[in-house]
C-alpha positions as CSV (number, residue, x, y, z in Angstrom):
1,X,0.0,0.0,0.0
2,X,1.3,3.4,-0.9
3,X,1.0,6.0,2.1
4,X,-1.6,8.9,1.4
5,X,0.6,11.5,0.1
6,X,-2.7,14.4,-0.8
7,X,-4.4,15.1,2.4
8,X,-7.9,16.4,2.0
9,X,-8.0,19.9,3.6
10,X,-11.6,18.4,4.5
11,X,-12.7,18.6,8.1
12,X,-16.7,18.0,8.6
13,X,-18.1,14.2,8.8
14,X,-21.8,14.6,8.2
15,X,-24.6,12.9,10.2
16,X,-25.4,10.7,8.0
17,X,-21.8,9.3,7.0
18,X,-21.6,9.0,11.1
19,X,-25.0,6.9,10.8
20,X,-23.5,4.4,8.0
21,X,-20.0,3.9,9.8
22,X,-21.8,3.3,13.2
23,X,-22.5,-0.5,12.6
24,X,-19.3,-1.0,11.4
25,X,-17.9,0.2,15.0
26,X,-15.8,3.1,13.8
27,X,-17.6,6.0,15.0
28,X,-17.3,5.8,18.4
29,X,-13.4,5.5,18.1
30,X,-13.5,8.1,15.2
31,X,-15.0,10.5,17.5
32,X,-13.3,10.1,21.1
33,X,-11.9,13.3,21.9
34,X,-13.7,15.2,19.2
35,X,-15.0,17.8,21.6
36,X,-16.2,20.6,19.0
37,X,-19.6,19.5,17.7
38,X,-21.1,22.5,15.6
39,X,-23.6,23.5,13.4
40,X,-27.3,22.1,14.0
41,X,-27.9,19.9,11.2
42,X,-31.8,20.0,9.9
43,X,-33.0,16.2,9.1
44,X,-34.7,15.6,6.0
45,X,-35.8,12.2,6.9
46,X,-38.4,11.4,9.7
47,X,-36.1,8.9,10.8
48,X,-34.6,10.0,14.2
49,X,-30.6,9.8,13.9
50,X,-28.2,10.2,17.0
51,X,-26.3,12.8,15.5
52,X,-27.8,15.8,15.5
53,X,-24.9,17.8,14.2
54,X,-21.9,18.3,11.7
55,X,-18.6,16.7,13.9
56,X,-15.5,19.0,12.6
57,X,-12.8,15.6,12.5
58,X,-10.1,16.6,10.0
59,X,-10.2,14.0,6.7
60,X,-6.7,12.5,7.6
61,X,-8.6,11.2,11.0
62,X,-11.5,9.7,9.4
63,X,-8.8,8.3,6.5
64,X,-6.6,6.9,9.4
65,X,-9.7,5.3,11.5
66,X,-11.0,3.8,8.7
67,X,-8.1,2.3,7.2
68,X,-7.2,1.1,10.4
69,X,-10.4,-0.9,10.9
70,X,-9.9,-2.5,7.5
71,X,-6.6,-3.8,8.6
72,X,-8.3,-5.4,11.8
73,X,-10.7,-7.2,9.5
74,X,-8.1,-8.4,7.2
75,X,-8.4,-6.0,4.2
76,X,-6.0,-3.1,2.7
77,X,-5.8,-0.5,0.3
78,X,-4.2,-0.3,-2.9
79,X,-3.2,3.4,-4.1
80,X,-3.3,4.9,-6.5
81,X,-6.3,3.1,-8.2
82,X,-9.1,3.9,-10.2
83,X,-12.5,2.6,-10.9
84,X,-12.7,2.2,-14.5
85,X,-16.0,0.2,-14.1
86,X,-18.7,-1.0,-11.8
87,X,-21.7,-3.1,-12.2
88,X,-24.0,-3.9,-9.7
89,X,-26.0,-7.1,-9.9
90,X,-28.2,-8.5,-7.5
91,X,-26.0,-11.6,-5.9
92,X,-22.8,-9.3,-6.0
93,X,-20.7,-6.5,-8.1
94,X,-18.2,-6.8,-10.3
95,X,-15.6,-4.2,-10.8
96,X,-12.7,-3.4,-13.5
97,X,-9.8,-1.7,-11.4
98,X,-6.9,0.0,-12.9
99,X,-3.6,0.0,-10.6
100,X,0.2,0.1,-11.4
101,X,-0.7,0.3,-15.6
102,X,-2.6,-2.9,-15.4
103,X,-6.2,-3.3,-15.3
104,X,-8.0,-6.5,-13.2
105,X,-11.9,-7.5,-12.7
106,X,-12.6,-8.0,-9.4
107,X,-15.9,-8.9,-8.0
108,X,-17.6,-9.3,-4.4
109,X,-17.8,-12.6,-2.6
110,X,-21.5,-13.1,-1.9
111,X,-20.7,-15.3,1.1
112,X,-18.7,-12.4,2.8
113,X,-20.1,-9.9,5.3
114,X,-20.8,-6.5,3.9
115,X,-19.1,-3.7,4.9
């Protein structure tokens, strides 16, 4: 894996993306000593959410925390890499990566646990 070399000058994790990680166990870690939680966010769902505001966490945290928990679960990152093309079926997806010069079709395991 090549180290992130371009950090994003990014610095608010929306409710929402907070909601998605949750299950995943990374936002409780994510946000420990995050103590500045600022503007209200206005839901435009009925559903209730537990966060009820923007958390300012700068990008290279959130990149950090979440490449972290990959590596507990046995994955990694490959960088650079681009997405040259995606499909979506309904057992799985099947992707056409581009890494290094060469291209390779990957494609989900149906048996393995979504992330």
């Amino acid at each position: 894996m090549q180290d992130r070399t371009n950090t994003s000058p990014a610095c608010v994790v929306h409710a929402r993306t907070l909601e998605v990680l949750e299950p995943l166990g990374v936002t409780a870690d994510l946000l420990a000593g995050v103590k500045v939680s600022i503007f209200p966010v206005v839901i435009a769902h009925s559903s209730p959410s537990t966060f009820r505001r923007f958390r300012v966490v700068p990008q290279d945290r959130v990149e950090r925390f979440l490449l972290s928990h990959l590596k507990e679960l046995g994955g990694s990152v490959d960088r650079p890499c681009e997405l040259v093309h995606c499909k979506a079926l309904a057992s799985h997806v099947e992707a056409q990566v581009r890494s290094d010069g060469a291209t390779a079709r990957v494609r989900t395991d149906p048996t393995e646990r979504a992330l």
